[in-house]
MILUM-491391 format. One record per residue (C-alpha): residue in three letters; residue number from 1; z, x, y. Coordinates in steps of 0.1 Angstrom, whole numbers. Last residue first. Example, Ala and Ser with C-alpha at 12.3 -4.5 7.8 and 13.67 -1.06 7.14 Angstrom:
SER|2|71|137|-11
ALA|1|78|123|-45
//
This chain:
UNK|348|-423|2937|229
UNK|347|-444|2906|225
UNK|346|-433|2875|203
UNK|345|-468|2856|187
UNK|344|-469|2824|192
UNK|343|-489|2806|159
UNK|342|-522|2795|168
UNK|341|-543|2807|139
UNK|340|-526|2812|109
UNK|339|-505|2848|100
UNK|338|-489|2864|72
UNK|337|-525|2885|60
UNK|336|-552|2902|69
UNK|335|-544|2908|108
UNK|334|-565|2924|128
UNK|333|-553|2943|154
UNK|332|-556|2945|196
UNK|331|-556|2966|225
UNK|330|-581|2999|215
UNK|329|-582|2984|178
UNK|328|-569|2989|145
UNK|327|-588|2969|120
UNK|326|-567|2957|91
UNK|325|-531|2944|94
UNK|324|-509|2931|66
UNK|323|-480|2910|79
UNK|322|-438|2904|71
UNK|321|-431|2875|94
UNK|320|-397|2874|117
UNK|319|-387|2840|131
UNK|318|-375|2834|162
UNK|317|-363|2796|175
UNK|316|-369|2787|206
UNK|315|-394|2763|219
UNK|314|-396|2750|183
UNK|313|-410|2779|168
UNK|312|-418|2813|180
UNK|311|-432|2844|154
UNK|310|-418|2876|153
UNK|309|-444|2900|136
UNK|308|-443|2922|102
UNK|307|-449|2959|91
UNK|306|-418|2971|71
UNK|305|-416|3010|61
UNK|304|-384|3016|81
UNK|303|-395|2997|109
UNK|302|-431|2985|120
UNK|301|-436|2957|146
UNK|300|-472|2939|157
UNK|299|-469|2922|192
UNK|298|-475|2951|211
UNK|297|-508|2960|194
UNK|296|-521|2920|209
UNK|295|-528|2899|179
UNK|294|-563|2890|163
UNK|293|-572|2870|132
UNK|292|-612|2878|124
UNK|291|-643|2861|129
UNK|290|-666|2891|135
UNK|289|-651|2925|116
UNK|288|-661|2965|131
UNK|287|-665|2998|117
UNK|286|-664|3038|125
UNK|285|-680|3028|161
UNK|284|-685|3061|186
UNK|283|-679|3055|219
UNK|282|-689|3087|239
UNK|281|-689|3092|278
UNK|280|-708|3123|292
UNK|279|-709|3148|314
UNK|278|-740|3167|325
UNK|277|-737|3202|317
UNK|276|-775|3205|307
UNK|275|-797|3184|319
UNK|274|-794|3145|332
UNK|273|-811|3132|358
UNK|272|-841|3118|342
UNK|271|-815|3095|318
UNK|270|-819|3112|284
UNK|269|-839|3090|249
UNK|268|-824|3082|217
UNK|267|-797|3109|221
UNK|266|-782|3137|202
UNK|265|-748|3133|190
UNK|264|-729|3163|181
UNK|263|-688|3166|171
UNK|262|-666|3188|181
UNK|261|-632|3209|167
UNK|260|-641|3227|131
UNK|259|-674|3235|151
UNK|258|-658|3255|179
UNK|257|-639|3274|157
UNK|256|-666|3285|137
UNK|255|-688|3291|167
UNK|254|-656|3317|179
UNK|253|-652|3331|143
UNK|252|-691|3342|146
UNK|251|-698|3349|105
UNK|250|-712|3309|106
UNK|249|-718|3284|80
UNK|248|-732|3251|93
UNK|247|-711|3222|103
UNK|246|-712|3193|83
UNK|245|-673|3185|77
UNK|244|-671|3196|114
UNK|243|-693|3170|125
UNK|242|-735|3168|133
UNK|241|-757|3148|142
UNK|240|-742|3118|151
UNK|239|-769|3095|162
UNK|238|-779|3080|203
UNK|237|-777|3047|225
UNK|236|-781|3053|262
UNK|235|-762|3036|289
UNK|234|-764|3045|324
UNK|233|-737|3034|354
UNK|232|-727|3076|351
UNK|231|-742|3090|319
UNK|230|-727|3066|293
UNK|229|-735|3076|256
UNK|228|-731|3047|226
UNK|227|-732|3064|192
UNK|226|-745|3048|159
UNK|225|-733|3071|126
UNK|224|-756|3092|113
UNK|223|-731|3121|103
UNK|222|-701|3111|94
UNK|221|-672|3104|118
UNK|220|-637|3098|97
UNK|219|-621|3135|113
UNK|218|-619|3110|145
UNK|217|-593|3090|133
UNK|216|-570|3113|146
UNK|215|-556|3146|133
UNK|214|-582|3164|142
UNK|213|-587|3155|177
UNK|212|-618|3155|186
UNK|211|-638|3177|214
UNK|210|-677|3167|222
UNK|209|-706|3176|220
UNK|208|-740|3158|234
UNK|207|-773|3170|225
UNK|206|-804|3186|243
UNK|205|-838|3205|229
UNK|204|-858|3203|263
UNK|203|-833|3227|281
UNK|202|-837|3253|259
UNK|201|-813|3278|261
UNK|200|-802|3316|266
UNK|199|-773|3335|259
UNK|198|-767|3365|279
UNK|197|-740|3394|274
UNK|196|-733|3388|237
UNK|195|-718|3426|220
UNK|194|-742|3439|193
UNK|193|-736|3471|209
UNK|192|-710|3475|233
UNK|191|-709|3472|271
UNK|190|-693|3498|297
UNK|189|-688|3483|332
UNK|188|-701|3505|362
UNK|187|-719|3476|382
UNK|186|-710|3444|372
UNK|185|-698|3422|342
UNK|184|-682|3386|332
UNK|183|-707|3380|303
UNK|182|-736|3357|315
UNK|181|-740|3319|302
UNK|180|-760|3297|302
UNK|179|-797|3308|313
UNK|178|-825|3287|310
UNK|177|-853|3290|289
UNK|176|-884|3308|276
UNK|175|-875|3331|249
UNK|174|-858|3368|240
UNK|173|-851|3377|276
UNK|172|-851|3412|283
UNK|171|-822|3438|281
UNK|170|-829|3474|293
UNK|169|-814|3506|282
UNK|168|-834|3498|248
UNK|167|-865|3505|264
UNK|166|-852|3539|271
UNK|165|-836|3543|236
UNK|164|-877|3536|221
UNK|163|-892|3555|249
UNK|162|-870|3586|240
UNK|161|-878|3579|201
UNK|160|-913|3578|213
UNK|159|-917|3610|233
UNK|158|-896|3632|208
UNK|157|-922|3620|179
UNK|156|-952|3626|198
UNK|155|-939|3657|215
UNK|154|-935|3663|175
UNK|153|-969|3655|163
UNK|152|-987|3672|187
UNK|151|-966|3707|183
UNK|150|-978|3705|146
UNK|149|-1018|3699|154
UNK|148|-1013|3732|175
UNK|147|-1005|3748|150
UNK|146|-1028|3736|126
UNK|145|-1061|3735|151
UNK|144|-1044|3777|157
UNK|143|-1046|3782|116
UNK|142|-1078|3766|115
UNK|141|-1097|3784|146
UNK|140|-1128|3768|149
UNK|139|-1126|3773|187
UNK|138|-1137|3738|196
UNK|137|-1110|3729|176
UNK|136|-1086|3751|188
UNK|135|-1093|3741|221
UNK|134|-1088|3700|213
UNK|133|-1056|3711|195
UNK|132|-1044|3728|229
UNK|131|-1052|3701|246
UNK|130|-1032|3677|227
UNK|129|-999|3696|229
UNK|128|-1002|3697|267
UNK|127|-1008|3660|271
UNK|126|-984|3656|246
UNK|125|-959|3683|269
UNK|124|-963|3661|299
UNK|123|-953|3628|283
UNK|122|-925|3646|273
UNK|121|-916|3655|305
UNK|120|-925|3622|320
UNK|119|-898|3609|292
UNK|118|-870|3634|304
UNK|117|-875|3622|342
UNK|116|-871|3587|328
UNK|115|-842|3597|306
UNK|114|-821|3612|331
UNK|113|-794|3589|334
UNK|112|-806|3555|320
UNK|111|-777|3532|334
UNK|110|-779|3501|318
UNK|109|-799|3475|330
UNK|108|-795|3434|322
UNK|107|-818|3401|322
UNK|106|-853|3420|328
UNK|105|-880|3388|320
UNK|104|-898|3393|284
UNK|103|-902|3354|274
UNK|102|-895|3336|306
UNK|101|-863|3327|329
UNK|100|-844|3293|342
UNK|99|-814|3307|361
UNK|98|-780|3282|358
UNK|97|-757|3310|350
UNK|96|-766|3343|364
UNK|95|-791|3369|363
UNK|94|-803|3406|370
UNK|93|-777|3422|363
UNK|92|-774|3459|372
UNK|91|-763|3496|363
UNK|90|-743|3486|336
UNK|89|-730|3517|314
UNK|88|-736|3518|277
UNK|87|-746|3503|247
UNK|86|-768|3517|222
UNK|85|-792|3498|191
UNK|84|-785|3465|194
UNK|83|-780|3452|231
UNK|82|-775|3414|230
UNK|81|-790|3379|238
UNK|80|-779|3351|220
UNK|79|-802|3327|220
UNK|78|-799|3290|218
UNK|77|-810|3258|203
UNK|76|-791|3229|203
UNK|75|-786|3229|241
UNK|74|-754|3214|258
UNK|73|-751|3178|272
UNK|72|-711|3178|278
UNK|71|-686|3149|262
UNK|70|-658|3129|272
UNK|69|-640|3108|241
UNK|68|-636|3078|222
UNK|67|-636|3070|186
UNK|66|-640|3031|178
UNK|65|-624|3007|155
UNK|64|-642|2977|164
UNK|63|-626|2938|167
UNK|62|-642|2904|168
UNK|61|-627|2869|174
UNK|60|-601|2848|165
UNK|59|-569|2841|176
UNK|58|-527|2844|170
UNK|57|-514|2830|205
UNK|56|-497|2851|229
UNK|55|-458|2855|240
UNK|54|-434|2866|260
UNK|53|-400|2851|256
UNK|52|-374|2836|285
UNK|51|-339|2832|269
UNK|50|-325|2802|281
UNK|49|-296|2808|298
UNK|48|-263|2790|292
UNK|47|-252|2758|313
UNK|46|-221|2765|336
UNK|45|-195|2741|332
UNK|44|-171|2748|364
UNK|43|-137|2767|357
UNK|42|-106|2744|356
UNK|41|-82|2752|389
UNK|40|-47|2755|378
UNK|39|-20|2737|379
UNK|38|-3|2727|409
UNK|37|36|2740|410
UNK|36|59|2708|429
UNK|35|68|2712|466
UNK|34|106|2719|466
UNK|33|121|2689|476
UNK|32|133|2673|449
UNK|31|152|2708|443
UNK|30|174|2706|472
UNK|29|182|2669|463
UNK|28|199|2684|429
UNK|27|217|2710|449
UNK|26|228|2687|477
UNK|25|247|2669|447
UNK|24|263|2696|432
UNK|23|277|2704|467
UNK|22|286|2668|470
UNK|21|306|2673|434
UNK|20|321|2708|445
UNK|19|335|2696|475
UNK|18|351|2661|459
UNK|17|365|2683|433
UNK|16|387|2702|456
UNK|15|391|2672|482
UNK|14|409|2659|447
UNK|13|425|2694|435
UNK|12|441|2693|475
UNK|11|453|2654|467
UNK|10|469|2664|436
UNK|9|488|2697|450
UNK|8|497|2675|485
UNK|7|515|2649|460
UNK|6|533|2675|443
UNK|5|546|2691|474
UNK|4|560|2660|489
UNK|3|576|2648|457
UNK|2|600|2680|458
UNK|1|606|2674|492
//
C-alpha cells in the first residue's frame, strides 16, 4: 500500500509538470500571434521656400528737388480802406466781395444823426453872417463891418469842422479796383477808427501765394528762382518774388504772420480766365542733376545714424551697402556713392 501511494505522488508531480510545460508552451505560440508593432510613418521631404524679394535695378537718369504746393492769384497791390478820424454806428454797406468800384464810390455809412440838419443850419447862419458884413459895409460902420466880420469867421469855422466829421461818416473808395474783402458788418454795428472794413485791389497787378511749411525744404526758396504755375490743363512759367526771408517790414501782426508763412511768384504772362482767387499749382525747382545714379526712396535704409541699401547677388544672397545719397526726390534719390549701375536694389 505503502508503494501504491508513492507511485501515485510521482506520477501526480509528472501530469503536474506536464500542465505547466504545455501551458508554457501555448503562451509562447500566444505571442507569435499577436500582430507585430509597425513603426512609424516618416514625414515627407518638403523643399524649403524661397524667399521672394522685391527689387529694382540701380539707373541713370535725371532727378529735381522741387517744392510743391496749391496757390491763390491774389493782388500785389491793395488798399486798405478805413475810417480815421471817428467811428461809429453802421447805417449801410454799400458793397461786397467780388464788386469792381471807382476812385470816390460810397463803400460804407455811419449813422450821421442830426448832422445834416445841423450843417443846413450852419449853412444858414453864414449866409446870415455874410449879409450882415455886406450891410455894415455899405453902412461904413467899422466897429459893426468888425462884428460882423467876427460872426463870419466862426459859422465858417463851425460849418467846416461839421462838414469835415460829416464827410467822415462816410467811407469812399481810395482807388479804382475791385473789392476783396468786407468786414463781417450790418446795420447797427459799432466800428472803430483806424479799424479795416474794405480792402481794395487791382486786378491788373496779380501774383500767386502760396502756404510753406517751415520746417521743410521750402524755407531754401530765394527769390528769382524759376516757378512752373498750372491753372487747370494750362501751364505758365513765372519768378519768385518774394519769401519770408525777403518779406517787407510790417507794424500789421496779421501781414507779418502771413508773410513768415507764403511765398510770391508772379507770372510770365496769366491764362485769360484767370483773376483773382483762381487756384493754382506751384512746382518750384531748388536744383536738379542729369546723368545721375537713381534708386526708388523705399529702397534706401537709415538706422541709428547708418544710411546704406541691401543689395541681391546670386539669386539670393543679401548684402547690406553703406551709401551717400544726394538729390532727394518726389519717388527717387541720388546716390553719390556705394552703388554701380545695375546692381538689384532690395525694396522695403
Amino acid at each position: 500500500m505503502c508503494m501504491n501511494w508513492r507511485m501515485d505522488k510521482l506520477w501526480f508531480r509528472l501530469k503536474s509538470k506536464a500542465f505547466l510545460a504545455l501551458i508554457f508552451v501555448i503562451a509562447l505560440s500566444g505571442c507569435s500571434l499577436l500582430p507585430a508593432e509597425e513603426e512609424p510613418l516618416k514625414p515627407p521631404l518638403v523643399k524649403p521656400p524661397q524667399e521672394n524679394y522685391r527689387t529694382t535695378p540701380v539707373v541713370k537718369g535725371a532727378i529735381a528737388q522741387e517744392v510743391k504746393g496749391n496757390g491763390t492769384l491774389e493782388s500785389y497791390f491793395s488798399d486798405a480802406v478805413e475810417f480815421t478820424a471817428e467811428g461809429g454806428r453802421v447805417k449801410e454797406v454799400f458793397v461786397r466781395a467780388g464788386d469792381d468800384v471807382k476812385k470816390g464810390d460810397p463803400l460804407v455809412q455811419l449813422d450821421v444823426g442830426d448832422m445834416d440838419v445841423n450843417l443846413r443850419t450852419l449853412e444858414m447862419n453864414m449866409l446870415v453872417s455874410r449879409k450882415k458884413l455886406r450891410e455894415a459895409k455899405l453902412a461904413e460902420d467899422e466897429e459893426g463891418m468888425r462884428i460882423a466880420q467876427l460872426q463870419y469867421e466862426i459859422d465858417q469855422i463851425k460849418y467846416n469842422r461839421l462838414q469835415e466829421s460829416y464827410s467822415n461818416k462816410q467811407l469812399l473808395a481810395t482807388m479804382d479796383g475791385r473789392v476783396t474783402f468786407v468786414a463781417p458788418i450790418a446795420e447797427g454795428d459799432e466800428v472803430k477808427p483806424y479799424e479795416t472794413i474794405v480792402m481794395i485791389s487791382d486786378p491788373s497787378k496779380l501774383r500767386v501765394s502760396f502756404q510753406i511749411d517751415t520746417s521743410s525744404d521750402a524755407m531754401k526758396v530765394t527769390v528769382g528762382f524759376n516757378a512752373s504755375l498750372k491753372f487747370g490743363t494750362e501751364l505758365v512759367e513765372g519768378k519768385v518774388t518774394q519769401t519770408p526771408s525777403s518779406a517787407p517790414q510790417t507794424d500789421d501782426e496779421i501781414l507779418r504772420s502771413r508773410y513768415a508763412s507764403h511765398v510770391y511768384v508772379e507770372p510770365d504772362a496769366l491764362p485769360e480766365s484767370a483773376t483773382i482767387g483762381t487756384k493754382s499749382d506751384v512746382t518750384i525747382r531748388l536744383q536738379e542733376k542729369e546723368d545721375v545714379l537713381l534708386i526708388p526712396r523705399s529702397g534706401l535704409r537709415n538706422y541709428l545714424g547708418r544710411t546704406f541699401v541691401r543689395i541681391l547677388e546670386d539669386g539670393d544672397k543679401i548684402r547690406e551697402v553703406d551709401v551717400e545719397q544726394g538729390i532727394v526726390g518726389s519717388t527717387e534719390v541720388e546716390i553719390t556713392k556705394g552703388l554701380e549701375e545695375g546692381q538689384l536694389i532690395v525694396l522695403q
